[in-house]
N, C-alpha and C positions, 0 to 999 in steps of 0.2 A: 543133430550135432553128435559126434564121434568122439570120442578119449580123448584125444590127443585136442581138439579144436575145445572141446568144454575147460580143458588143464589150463591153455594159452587164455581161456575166457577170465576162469576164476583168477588167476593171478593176477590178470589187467584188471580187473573189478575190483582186490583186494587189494592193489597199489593205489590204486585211485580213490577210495575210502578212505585208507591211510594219509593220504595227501588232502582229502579233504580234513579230516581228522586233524589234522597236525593246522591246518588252517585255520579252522574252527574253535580250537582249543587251547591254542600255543600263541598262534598269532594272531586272533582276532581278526580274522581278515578275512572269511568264506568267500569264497568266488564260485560256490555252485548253490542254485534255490536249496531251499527242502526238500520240497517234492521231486525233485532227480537225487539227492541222494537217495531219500526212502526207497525209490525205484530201481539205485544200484544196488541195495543193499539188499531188497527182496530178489531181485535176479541173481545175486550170489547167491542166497539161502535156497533157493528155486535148483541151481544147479549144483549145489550139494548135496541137496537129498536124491537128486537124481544121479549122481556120483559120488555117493559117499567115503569111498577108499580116497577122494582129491579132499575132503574137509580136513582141514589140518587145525593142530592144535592154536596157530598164532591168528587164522584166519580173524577178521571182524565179528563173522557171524557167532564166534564160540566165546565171548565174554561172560553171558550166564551159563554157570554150572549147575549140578545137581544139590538139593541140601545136603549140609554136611549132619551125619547120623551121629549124638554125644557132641562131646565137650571140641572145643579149636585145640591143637596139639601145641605145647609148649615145646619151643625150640632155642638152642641156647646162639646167642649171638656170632660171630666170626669174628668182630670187634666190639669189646662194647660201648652202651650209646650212655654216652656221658652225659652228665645235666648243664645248662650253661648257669655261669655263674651270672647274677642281677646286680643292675649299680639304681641307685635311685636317687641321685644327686651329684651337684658338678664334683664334690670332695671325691666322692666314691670314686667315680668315674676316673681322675685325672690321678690318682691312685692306682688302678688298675691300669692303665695306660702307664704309666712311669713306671711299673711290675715290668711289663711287656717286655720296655724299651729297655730295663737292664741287660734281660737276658740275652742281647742281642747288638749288636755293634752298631748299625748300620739304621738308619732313621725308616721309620715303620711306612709301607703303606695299608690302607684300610680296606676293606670290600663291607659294604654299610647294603642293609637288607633288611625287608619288613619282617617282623616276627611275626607271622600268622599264627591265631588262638584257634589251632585244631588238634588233631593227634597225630603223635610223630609215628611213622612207620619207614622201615628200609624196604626197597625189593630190590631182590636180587634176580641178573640174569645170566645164565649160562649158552653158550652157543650162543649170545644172541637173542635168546628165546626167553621171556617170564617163565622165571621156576618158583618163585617161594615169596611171599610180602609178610612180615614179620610187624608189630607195636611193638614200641620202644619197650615194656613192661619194665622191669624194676632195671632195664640198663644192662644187663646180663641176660637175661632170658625174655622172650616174648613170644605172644600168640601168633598161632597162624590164620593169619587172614587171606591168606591168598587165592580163595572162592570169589569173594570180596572186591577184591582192589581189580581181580583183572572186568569187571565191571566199570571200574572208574575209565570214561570216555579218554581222558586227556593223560591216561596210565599208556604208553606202548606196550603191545603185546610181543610185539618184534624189533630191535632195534637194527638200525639199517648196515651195509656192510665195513663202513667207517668207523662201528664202533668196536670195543675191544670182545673178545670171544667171556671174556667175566668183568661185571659190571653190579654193583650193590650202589641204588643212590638209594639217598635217606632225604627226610623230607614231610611234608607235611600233610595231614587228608583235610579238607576243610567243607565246608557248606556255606553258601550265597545267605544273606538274610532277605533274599529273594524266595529263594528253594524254604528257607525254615517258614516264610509267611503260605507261600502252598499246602507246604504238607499240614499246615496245622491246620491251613483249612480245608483239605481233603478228610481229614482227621475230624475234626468236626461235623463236617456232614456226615460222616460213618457212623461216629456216636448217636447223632438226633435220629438215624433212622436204625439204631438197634437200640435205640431207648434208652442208652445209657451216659451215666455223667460225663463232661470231658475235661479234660485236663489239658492243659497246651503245654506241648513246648516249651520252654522256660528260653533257652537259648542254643545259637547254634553247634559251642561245640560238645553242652551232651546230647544234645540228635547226634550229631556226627561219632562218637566215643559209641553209643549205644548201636550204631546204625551199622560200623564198619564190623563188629561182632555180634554181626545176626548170623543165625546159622541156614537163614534161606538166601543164597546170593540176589533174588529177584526182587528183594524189598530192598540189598541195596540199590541197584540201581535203578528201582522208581526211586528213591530218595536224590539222586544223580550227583553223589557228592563226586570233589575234584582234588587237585592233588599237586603241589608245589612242590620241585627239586631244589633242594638247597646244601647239599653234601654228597660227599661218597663213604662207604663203609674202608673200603680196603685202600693203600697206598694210591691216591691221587696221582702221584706224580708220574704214574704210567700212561696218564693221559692229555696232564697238560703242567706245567713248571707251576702256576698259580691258580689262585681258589678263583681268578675273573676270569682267566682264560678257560677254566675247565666249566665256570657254568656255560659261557656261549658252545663248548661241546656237549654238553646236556641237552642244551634247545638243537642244535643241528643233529640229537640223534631222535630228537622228537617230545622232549620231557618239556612242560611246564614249568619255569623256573621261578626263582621267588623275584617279585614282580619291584619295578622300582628301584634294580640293583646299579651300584653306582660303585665306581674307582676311588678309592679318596688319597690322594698322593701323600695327605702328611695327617695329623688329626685336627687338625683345626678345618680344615675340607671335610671331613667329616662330621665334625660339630654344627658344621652351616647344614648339611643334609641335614640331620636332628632335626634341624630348627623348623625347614621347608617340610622336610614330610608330617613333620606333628598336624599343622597347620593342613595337611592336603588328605590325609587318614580318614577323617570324620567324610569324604566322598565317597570311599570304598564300599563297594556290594561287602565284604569280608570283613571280621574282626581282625585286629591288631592289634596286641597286646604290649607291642616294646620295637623297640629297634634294635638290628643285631649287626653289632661292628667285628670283623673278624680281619686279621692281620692278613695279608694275599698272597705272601710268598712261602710256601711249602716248605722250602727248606729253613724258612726263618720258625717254622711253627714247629719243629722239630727241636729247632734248640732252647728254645723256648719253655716247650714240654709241657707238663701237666701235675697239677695234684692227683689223689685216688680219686677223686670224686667233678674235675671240672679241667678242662682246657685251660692253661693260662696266656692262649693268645685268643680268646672269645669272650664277648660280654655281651648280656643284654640291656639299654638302656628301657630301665620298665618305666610304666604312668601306670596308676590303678586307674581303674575306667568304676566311675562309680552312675549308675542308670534306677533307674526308674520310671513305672505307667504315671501316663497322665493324658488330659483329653485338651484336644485341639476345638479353642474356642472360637477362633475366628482366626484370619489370615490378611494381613495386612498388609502394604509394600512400600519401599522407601524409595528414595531417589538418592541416585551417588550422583559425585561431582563430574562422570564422564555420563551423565545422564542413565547408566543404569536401573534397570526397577529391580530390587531384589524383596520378594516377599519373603515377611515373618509370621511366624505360628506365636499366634498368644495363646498363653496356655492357662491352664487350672494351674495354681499356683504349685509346686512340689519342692518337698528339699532334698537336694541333691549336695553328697559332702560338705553341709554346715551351711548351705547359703538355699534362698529360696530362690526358685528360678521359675518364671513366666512368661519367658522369651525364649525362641529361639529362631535362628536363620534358617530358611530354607533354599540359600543360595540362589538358583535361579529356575527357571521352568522344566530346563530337563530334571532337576532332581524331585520336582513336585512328580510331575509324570513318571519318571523311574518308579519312586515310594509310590504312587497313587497318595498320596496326603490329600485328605478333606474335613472340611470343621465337621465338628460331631466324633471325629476317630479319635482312638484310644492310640497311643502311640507309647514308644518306649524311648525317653530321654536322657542321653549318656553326656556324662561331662570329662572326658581322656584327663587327665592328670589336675584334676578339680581345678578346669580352667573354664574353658567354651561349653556349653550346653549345645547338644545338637539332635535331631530328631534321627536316630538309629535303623526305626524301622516303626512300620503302622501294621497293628494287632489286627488284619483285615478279617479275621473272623470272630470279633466278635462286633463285626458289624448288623442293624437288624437286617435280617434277610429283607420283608416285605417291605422297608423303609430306611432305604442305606441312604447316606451321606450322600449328595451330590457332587459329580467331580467339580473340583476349583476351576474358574474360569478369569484367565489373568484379565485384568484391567482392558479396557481398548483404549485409554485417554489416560494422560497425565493427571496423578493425583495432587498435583501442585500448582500447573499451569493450562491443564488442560487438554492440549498440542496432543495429538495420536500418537499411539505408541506403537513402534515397530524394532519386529525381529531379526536380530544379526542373521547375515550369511556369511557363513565360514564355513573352510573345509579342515577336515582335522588331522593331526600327526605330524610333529614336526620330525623332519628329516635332518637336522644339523646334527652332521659328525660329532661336532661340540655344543650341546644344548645349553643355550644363555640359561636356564633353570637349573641347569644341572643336574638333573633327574631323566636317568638311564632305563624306560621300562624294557627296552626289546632291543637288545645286539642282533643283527643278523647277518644274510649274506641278500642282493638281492641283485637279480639278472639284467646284464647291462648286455646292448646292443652296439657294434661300431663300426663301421667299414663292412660290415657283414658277418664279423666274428664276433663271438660271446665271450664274456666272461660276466665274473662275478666282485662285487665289494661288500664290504661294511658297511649296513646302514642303521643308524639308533634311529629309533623311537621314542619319543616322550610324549606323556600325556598330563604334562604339570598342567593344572588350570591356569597357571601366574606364567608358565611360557609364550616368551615375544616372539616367536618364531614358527607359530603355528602355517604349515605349509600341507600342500595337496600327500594324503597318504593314497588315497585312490581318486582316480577323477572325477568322483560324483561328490557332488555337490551337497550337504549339512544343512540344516539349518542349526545357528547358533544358539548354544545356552540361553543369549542372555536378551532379553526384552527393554529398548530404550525409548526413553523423550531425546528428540531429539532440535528442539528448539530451545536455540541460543538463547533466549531470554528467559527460560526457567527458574521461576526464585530460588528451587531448592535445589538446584544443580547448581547454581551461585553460592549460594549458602555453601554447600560441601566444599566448591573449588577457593572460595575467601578463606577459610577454614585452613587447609592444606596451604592456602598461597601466604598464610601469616605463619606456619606450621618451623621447627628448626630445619629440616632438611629443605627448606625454600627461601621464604626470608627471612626468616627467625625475627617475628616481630615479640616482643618478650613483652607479656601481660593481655595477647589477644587469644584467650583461649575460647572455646569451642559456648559457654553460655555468652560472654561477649556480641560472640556472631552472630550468635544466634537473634538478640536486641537490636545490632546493625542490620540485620537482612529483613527485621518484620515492620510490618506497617507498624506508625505510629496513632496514640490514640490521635482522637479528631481534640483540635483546639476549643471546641465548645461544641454545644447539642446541635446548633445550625449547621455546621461544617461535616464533611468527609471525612474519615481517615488519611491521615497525611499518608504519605511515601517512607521507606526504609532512611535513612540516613544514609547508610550504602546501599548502593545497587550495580555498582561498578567496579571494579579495582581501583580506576582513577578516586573515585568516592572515599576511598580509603583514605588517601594523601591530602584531600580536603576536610579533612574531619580536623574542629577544632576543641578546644576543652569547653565552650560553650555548647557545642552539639553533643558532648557524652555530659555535661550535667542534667539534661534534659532526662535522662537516661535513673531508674530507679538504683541505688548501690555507689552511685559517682560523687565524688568531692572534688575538688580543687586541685589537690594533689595527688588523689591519683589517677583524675582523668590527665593532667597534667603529665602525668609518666606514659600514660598510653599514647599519646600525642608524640611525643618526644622518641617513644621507640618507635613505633611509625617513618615519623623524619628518617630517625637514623639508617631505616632498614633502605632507604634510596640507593647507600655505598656498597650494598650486597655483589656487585657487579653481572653484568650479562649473562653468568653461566645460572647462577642462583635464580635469576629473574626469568630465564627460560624455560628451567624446570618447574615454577613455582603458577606458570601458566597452565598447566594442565592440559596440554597436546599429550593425545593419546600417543603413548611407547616412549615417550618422550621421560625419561627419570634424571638424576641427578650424576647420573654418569653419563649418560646418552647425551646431554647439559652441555657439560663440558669437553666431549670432543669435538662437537658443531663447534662451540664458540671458539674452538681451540684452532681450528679452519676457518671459520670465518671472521672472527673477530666482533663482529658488530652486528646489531638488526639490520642495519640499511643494508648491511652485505645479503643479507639473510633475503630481505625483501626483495633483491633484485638477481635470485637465485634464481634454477628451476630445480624440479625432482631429480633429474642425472646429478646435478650438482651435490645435491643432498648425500646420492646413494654414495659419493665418493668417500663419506667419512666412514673409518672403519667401525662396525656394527650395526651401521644403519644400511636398511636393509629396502625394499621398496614403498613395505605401506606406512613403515613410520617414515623417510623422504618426503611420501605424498601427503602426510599427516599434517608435516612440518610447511611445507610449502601452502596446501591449503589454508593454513592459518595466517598466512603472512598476505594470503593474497585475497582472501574473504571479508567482507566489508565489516565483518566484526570485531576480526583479526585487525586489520588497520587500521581503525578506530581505538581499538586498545591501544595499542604500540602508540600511536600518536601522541596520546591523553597522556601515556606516564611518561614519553621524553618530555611533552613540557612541563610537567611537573618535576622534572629534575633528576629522574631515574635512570643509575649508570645502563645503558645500552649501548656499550661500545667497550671494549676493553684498550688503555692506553696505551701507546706506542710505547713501544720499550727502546732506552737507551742503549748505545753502542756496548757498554758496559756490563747490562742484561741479555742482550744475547749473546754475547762470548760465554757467558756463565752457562750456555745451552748449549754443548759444542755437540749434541745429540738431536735438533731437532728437525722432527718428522719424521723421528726413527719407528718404528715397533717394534719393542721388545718383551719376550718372553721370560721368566724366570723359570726355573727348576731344582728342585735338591736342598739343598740346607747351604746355606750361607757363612762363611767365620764373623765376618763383621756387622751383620743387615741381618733382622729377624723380617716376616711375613711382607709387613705391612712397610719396614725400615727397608727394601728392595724397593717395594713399588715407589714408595716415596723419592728413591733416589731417582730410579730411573725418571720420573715425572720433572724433578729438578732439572735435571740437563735437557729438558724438550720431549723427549722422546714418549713416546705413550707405551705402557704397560697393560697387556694383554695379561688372562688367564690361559692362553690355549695359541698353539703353533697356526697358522696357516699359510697362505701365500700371497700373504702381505707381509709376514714378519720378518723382520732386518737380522735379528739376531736372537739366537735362541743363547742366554744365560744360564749356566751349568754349573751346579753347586756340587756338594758331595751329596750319593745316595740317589742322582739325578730319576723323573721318571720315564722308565725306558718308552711308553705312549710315546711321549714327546720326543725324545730323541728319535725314535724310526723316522714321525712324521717330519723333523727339519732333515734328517738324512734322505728321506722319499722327496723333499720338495728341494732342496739344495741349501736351506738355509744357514747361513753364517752362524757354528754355536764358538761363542765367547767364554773364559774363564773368570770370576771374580775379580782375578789381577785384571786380565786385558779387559775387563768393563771398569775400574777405578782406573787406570790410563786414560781411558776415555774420556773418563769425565773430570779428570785434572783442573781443566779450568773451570769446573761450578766449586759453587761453594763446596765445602766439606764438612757438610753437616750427614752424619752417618749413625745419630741415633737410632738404636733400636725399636726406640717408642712411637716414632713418627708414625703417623698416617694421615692420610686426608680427609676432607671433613665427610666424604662420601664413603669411609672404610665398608670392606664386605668383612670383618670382622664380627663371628657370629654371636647370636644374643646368647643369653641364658640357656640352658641345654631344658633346663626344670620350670 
């Protein structure tokens, strides 16, 4: 091979490393083995040393550098790196938020982001090229790590020709509690064969704080920490108008962005994130310390401005994470009401912030196999904001070597009923532009095919566990998380579904709570030593409606009067009407909104039952496999045996014709409409409500179904592109109260429906 053919070689080899690289580490999505990159990558190192004047410095091959001789050089910032200021409760919080919105005219949007617990570092690049990676140090001055960083796999050494010629992102260095259970057991075994005591690791981010100022670069990267973009050092705005738009330029120049990052149009879209990611955190390979709301539009954060010491368009929502070892005594598994198995870790009893904790979930199989969790380990038990207890990470080396733990091996049978149990197939990644979760991990661009010509669009990524729209990210096929019974007659999948079907968001039977149920779903003792175990009292839904106050004095706890009131709410919950009574069956995808647009299309079960699947998909947000979900139930001998039992027991399954009078007062239905921006008359929830009054159904999000895009002040521009891309009709405040003239005029701002997405507590 000749100069000129090795130059053309190394550069196709070091694009395509790159690209693997960027696949590997940005997006989760590899499309080359191992063993062909290793191959590329040895063949590049092959033809550099045999052309050394072509090794350049951004190459792959040149991440490890030489050690660095003395101390890292203090270098003083270009900007400095300011602290974020912390809220630890909704006062604080909504405090700081009303600061904001002083300083500023115009109704805020949000850009909401995990706060990774690692260390903050800037790198900066010149030409294009890694020149310098700098620790925040006292915010003014910090170390040079940039031996270091250019190590980190998912760090660019080169950014591509799209980006700006000078570039400083800031952001964070972190380590897997993957990587910290390795190294402490590589650590380990180094100690016992040089005879000396060992110390672990404590936790990942002082490995990571220790590890990124080593002065041999080669120990960091066996440690292989990793590296989230979440800012820039110098004026943004020569890259993108806002802080959302400039991270999706961070990911298309190749940086690892902070993961989970989501739009919030006003703050209370933000406060529901809060709520979803707390709840989804405790899944993550990483720590997370907080959640970080940051205002999105650049020129807003300007006027806005700052103290000496803190951004006043930046907050962090902190939880202390309060953890502790303790050993896994056994692993046990429950049954949900969609026949789920989820096993729990019983544990050696431990107190974790003021309360003793003995349990914890292990959610489903992948996450036992992710941890390796088995009885006998020592493990580390965290509780995020002295709530959930959750198993963190398992202390695998101080497993005994000669006599480890055996791996857990789930059930094959139901622990309830016996019935074999089997594994979801699912594929993973949902692709909606607009994620029903609303958790944003990955904006991209991704190659589309048409007539013969390419082009490119938008495409999100989510990886909410609680996402209904889990759809093909690549064609190959998953197996799913989650391990089920799957027969209908399960007592304890009954048990959870009676539970939920007497719950407020269902029927709201008022005085059937959860030990109740538990009485109704179990055998009774036997009526004398000759006899059997009687049967449950309920064992049906229908069973429910037949419960008299004779049958709960049987019952240990009951009297006259207030089996009498349980009786009586019971009764009462029949008027609940169709929508309530849809959701409160328990079809999968099927919830208390999903509820009410069926019924709002079909009107009645008979309609339902004499449906097919196309029929279903026409309701907006139902999608194929809830359709099929919904249909199977109505057409399965289970399914139509239920429905039977509770019409003749009297249960509303039909919703009543409306009078001439009532639908005048609809002069909107079968509309879809969209909200946006701030309202004069209608707060959040007083929009949706109206729009609902006149017929018309109320979306979160524009598509090409919607009739009318609603346009307040402060509107958000997302949505406007998207009805100006699709044609859609946008309406003003006045021209949507013309419209709806003839409904009532009820325009309180308090309204909302009994399904509000109005978020809980932030703390």
């Amino acid at each position: 091979m000749n100069h000129d053919e090795a130059q053309r070689e190394i550069k196709r080899l070091s694009d395509e490393i790159r690209r693997c690289d960027r696949l590997y580490y940005v997006e989760a999505a590899p499309d080359v083995p191992d063993h062909e990159y290793d191959f590329m990558m040895k063949r590049l190192q092959a033809l550099e040393t045999e052309f050394p004047d072509l090794a350049l410095p951004t190459s792959p091959t040149q991440r490890i550098g030489d050690k660095i001789d003395g101390k890292a050089e203090v270098v003083k910032h270009r900007e400095p790196m300011l602290s974020i200021a912390n809220v630890y409760d909704d006062d604080e919080l909504r405090e700081f938020v009303d600061s904001a919105q002083k300083n500023f005219d115009k109704p805020l949007a949000w850009v909401c982001e995990l706060k990774i617990d690692g260390v903050a570092a800037t790198i900066i690049y010149e030409n294009r090229e890694l020149k310098r990676a700098l620790t925040r140090g006292d915010g003014q001055y910090g170390e040079d790590i940039t031996a270091n960083v250019r190590t980190i796999r998912d760090v660019p050494l080169l950014l591509p020709d799209s980006a700006p010629d000078f570039l400083e992102a800031r952001g964070e260095i972190y380590m897997t509690n993957e990587t910290l259970e390795r190294v402490n057991e590589e650590a380990r075994k180094e100690a016992l064969e040089a005879g000396r005591e060992f110390k672990p690791y404590a936790n990942t981010r002082n490995l990571t704080a220790g590890t990124i100022k080593q002065l041999d670069p080669s120990v960091c990267a066996k440690r292989r920490l990793q590296f989230f973009a979440h800012s820039i050092g110098a004026d943004p705005r020569a890259v993108a108008p806002t802080h959302y738009e400039f991270m999706q330029k961070l990911r298309s120049f190749g940086f690892a962005t902070a993961p989970h990052l989501k739009r919030a149009e006003n703050f209370e879209e933000a406060r529901k994130y809060v709520d979803v990611m707390r709840e989804f955190i405790p899944e993550l390979d990483f720590e997370v310390d907080g959640i970080v709301l940051k205002v999105d539009d650049f020129d807003a954060r300007e006027k806005i401005g700052s103290t000496s010491k803190y951004p006043k368009w930046i907050v962090a929502c902190k939880f202390e994470k309060y953890e502790a070892p303790t050993k896994v005594r056994d692993i046990v598994v429950q049954v949900g009401k969609s026949g789920v198995i989820t096993p729990v870790a019983e544990l050696e009893p431990v107190e974790i912030a003021g309360t003793i904790v003995s349990r914890a979930s292990l959610h489903n199989i992948d996450e036992i196999e992710r941890k390796d969790v088995r009885v006998g380990d020592v493990v580390i038990v965290e509780k995020a904001g002295k709530i959930i207890p959750h198993v963190s990470r398992v202390e695998t080396y101080l497993r005994d070597e000669k006599n480890p733990p055996k791996p857990y091996v789930f059930p094959k049978t139901c622990p309830s009923c016996g019935s074999p149990l089997k594994r979801d197939e699912v594929v993973v990644g949902c692709r909606e532009k607009e994620c029903p979760a609303g958790i944003v991990a990955i904006n991209d661009k991704e190659e589309l095919e048409k007539d013969g010509k390419r082009s490119r669009r938008s495409v999100v990524h989510c990886y909410a566990p609680e996402c209904p729209a889990w759809i093909a990210k690549t064609k190959e096929e998953h197996k799913g998380a989650h391990i089920r019974c799957r027969a209908p007659e399960c007592p304890a999948q009954f048990r959870e579904r009676l539970a939920f079907f007497a719950s407020k968001e269902a029927m709201d039977v008022n005085g059937l709570a959860d030990a109740l149920v538990e009485k109704l779903t179990s055998p009774r003792p036997a009526a004398s030593l000759l006899e059997a175990e009687r049967p449950p009292l309920v064992e049906t839904f229908a069973d429910l409606y037949r419960l008299t106050v004779a049958d709960l004095l049987t019952l240990d706890g009951y009297k006259e009067r207030s089996a009498q009131k349980i009786v009586d709410a019971i009764q009462e919950s029949k008027s609940r009407g169709p929508a309530r009574l849809l959701n409160a069956l328990s079809i999968s995808g099927v919830g208390a909104s999903t509820a009410r647009d069926v019924v709002a299309v079909f009107r009645s079960f008979d309609a339902m039952e004499n449906s097919s699947p196309k029929d279903f998909e026409k309701v907006e947000g139902v999608g194929k496999i809830i359709a099929r979900n919904i249909y199977d139930f109505f057409h399965s001998e289970a399914g139509v045996k239920i429905v039977a039992e509770l019409k003749a027991l009297g249960l509303e399954t039909a919703t009543p014709e409306e009078s001439p009078e009532e639908r005048a007062a609809k002069p909107l239905e079968g509309k879809v409409i969209c909200a946006t921006g701030t309202m004069r008359n209608y707060d959040r929830q007083g929009i949706k409500a109206a729009i609902m009054r006149a017929g018309a159904k109320a979306t979160s999000s524009v598509s090409k179904k919607t009739d009318y895009l609603l346009v307040g002040e402060a509107p958000g521009q997302v949505k406007v592109d998207k009805a100006n891309e699709l044609g859609v009709h946008m309406i003003s405040e006045e021209e949507f109260e013309a419209m709806i003239a003839a409904a009532p005029a009820e325009t309180s701002a308090n309204e909302s429906d009994s399904d509000s997405d109005a978020p809980k507590s932030l703390f």
